[in-house]
C-alpha positions in Angstrom: 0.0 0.0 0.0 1.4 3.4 -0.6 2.4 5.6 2.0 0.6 8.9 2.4 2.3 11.8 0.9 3.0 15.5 1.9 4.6 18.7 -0.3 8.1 18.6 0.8 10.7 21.0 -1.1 9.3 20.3 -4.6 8.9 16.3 -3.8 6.0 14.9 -2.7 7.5 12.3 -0.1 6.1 9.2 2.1 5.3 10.7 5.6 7.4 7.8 7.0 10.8 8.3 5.9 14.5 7.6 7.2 16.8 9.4 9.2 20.6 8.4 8.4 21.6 9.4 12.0 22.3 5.6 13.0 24.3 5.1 10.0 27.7 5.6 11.5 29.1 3.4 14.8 28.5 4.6 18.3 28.3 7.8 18.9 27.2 8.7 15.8 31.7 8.7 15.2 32.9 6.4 12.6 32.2 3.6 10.2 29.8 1.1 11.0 30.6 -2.3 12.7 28.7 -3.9 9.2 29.2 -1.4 6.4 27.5 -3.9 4.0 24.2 -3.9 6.1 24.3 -0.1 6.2 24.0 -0.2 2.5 21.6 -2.6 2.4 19.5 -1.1 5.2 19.3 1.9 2.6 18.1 0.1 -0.4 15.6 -1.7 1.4 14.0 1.7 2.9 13.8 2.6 -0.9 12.3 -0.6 -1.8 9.7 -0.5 0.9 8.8 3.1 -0.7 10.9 5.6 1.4 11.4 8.8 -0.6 12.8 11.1 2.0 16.2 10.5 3.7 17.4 12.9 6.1 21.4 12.6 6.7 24.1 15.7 7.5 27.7 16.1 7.1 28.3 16.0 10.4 27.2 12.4 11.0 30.2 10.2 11.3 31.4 12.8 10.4 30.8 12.6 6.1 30.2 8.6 6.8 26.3 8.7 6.3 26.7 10.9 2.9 29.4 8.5 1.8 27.1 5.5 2.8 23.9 6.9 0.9 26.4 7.7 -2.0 27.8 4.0 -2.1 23.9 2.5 -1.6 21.7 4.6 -4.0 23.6 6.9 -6.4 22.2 7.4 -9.1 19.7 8.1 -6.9 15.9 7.2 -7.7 14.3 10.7 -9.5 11.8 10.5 -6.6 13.8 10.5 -3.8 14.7 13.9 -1.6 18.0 14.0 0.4 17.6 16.2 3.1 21.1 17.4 4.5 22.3 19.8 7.5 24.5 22.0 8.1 25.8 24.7 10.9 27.9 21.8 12.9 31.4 20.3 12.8 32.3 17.7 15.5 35.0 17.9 17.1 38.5 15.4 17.7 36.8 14.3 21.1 33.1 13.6 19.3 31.6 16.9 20.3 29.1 18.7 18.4 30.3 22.4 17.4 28.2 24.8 16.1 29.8 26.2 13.0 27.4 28.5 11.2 29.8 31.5 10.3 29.2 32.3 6.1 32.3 30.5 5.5 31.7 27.3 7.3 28.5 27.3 5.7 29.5 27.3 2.1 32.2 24.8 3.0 29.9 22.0 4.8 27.2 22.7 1.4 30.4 22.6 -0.9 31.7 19.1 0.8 28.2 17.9 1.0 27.8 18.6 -2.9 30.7 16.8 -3.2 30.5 13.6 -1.0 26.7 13.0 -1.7 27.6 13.3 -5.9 25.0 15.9 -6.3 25.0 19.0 -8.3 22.4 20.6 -6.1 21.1 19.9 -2.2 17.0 19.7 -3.1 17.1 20.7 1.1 19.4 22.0 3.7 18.2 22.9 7.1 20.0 25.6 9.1 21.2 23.7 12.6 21.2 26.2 15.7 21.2 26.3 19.1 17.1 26.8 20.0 16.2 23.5 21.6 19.4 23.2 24.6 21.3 20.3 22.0 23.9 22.7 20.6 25.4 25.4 22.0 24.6 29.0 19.9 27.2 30.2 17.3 28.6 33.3 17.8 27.5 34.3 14.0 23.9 36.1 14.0 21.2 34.2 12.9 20.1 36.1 10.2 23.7 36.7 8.9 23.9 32.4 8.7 20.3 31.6 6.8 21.3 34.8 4.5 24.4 32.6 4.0 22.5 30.1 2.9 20.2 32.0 0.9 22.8 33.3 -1.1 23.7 29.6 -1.7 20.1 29.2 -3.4 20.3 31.8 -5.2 23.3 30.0 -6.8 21.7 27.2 -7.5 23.6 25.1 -4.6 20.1 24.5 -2.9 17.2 24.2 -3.9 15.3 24.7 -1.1 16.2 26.5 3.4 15.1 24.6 6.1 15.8 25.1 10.1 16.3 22.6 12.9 16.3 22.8 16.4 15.0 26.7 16.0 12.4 28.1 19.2 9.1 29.7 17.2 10.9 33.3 17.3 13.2 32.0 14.5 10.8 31.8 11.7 9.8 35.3 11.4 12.8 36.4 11.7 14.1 34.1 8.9 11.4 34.6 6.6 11.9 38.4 6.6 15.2 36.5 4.4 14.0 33.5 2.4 11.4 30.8 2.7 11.2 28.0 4.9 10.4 24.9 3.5 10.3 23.1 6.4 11.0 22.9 10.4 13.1 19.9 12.4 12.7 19.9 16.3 12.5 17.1 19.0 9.4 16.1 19.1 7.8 12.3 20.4 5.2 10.4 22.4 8.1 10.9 25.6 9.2 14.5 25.0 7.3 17.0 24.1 10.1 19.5 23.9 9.3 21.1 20.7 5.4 21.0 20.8 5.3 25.2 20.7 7.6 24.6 17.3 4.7 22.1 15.9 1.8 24.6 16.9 3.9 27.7 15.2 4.5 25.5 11.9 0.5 23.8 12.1 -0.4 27.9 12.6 1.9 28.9 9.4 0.2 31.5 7.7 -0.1 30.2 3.9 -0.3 26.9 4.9 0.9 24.4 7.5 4.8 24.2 7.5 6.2 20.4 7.3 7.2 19.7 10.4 9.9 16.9 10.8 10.7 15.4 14.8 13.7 14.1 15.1 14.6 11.2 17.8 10.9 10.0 16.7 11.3 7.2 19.2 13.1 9.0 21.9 12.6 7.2 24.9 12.4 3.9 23.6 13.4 2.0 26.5 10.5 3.7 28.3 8.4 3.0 25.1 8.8 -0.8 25.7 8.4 -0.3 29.5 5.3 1.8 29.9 2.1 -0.4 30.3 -0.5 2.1 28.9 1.3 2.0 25.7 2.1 -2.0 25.7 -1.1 -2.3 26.6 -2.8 -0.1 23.6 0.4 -2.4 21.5 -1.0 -5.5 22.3 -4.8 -4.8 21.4 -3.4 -3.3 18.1 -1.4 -6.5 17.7 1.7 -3.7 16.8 5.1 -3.3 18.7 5.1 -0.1 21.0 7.8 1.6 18.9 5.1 1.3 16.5 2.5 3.1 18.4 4.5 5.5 19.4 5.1 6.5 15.2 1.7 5.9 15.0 0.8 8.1 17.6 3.5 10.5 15.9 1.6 10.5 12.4 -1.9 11.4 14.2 -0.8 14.7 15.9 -0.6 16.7 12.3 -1.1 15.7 9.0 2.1 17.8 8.0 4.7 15.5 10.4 6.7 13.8 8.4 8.6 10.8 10.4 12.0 9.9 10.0 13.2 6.8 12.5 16.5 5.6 11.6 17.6 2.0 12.3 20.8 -0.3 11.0 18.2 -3.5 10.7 16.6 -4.1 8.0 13.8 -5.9 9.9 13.6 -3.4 12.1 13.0 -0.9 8.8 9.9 -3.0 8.0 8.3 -2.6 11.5 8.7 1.4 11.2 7.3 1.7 7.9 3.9 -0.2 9.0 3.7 2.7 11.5 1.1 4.5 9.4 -0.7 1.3 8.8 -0.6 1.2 12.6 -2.1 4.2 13.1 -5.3 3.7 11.1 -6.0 1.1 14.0 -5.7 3.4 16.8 -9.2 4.2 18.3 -10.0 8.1 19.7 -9.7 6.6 23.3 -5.9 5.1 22.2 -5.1 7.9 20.8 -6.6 10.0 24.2 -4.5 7.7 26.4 -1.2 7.7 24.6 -1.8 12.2 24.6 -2.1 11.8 28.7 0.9 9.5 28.5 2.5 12.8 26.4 1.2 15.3 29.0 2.5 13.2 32.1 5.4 12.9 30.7 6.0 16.5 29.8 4.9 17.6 33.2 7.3 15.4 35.3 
């Protein structure tokens, strides 16, 4: 069956797709332990229907692009590669914000580069809004005019921000369009709900908001007996329910779980299916499981 679609930077992609954050070893540092299952994993997302990959520079670092290059290049007409940029990582593993205009254009540059493309269909802006990455010195407006530029070159098609508070949008579409918003955002934390509600509340039309760690807290997924429970009648896993539950909040979410199992791949994409089980009072719980945990 095919998966529901959504506008996304000139695409219209699967509102499950995959995140290539898992792609790299531990830490998100590295190679993988199995690099010939990474590049399977990635095939078999596109063969169950995925059209929307989200990977960054920064992850491995330039191990997911490499990866994604080495798995789908040429890469299927209907599939958008969403990138990042606005972090380095550091010699110890850290995660440095690096937004000034010349670190920009050279994380697009090397992105162009390592992912064999002659233009990124979407970049997202990374910055410090949601307490994950520490600001960069550079002004905000001075960074996404950086990357507007960049469009306007024909290096991107299409600006994006991630991990921004509401007060960023305005602010940076006084400069160029966004396509599209990334923020934490699951059934566990609820971190980035005022984002959702600013981008739902967009004033041409609702803003595609993408959460990423999707299944944050998924120990506590598996753990929590309201949500086994509600798994259980469903006959789905709880990491399913949880996507589910993801899906049902706004029809603009786009999903992107990342996993190096190709079994595991399967499960997430039957998420949507998933949902179309979940009764109003499931969906009721599962919000009070939301607001409990948000309030604790």
């Amino acid at each position: 069956m095919p998966l529901p679609t959504v506008p996304l930077a000139g695409h219209h992609v699967g509102r499950l797709g995959y995140g290539a954050m898992q792609l790299p070893g531990p830490g998100v540092w590295g190679p993988p332990a199995d690099r010939n299952a990474a590049i399977a994993v990635l095939r078999a997302a596109v063969d169950h229907g995925v059209t929307h990959i989200d990977t960054a520079g920064f992850y491995g670092p330039h191990v997911a692009d490499e990866l994604l290059r080495e798995a789908l290049h040429p890469y299927p007409a209907d599939l958008l590669i969403a990138s990042k940029v606005g972090v380095v990582r550091g010699p110890d593993r850290s995660w440095l914000p690096a937004a000034s205009p010349s670190a920009l254009v050279e994380q697009v540059h090397d992105n162009l580069r390592r992912l064999g493309l002659d233009r990124l269909d979407l970049v997202y802006l990374r910055v410090g809004g949601d307490g994950l990455l520490d600001h960069d010195p550079t002004p905000f407006e001075e960074s996404w005019g950086t990357l507007a530029d960049l469009a306007d070159k024909g290096d991107i098609g299409h600006l994006a921000l991630s991990g921004i508070t509401p007060g960023h949008l305005p602010r940076a579409e006084d400069i160029a369009p966004v396509a599209a918003v990334q923020s934490r955002f699951s059934l566990f934390d609820r971190s980035g709900a005022a984002v959702l509600a600013a981008c739902a509340a967009h004033a041409w039309e609702p803003l595609p908001f993408v959460p990423y760690f999707p299944l944050g807290g998924a120990g506590a997924q598996r753990r929590h007996p309201r949500l086994t429970a509600i798994a259980d009648r469903v006959e789905a896993s709880a990491e399913q329910v949880a996507l589910a539950w993801l899906l049902a909040q706004h029809p603009a979410i786009l999903a992107i779980p990342g996993t190096r199992d190709a079994a595991h791949l399967a499960q997430n994409m039957a998420a949507d299916e998933v949902r179309h089980r979940l009764t109003g009072l499931d969906l009721a719980e599962l919000d009070a499981i939301a607001i409990a945990t948000a309030d604790a």
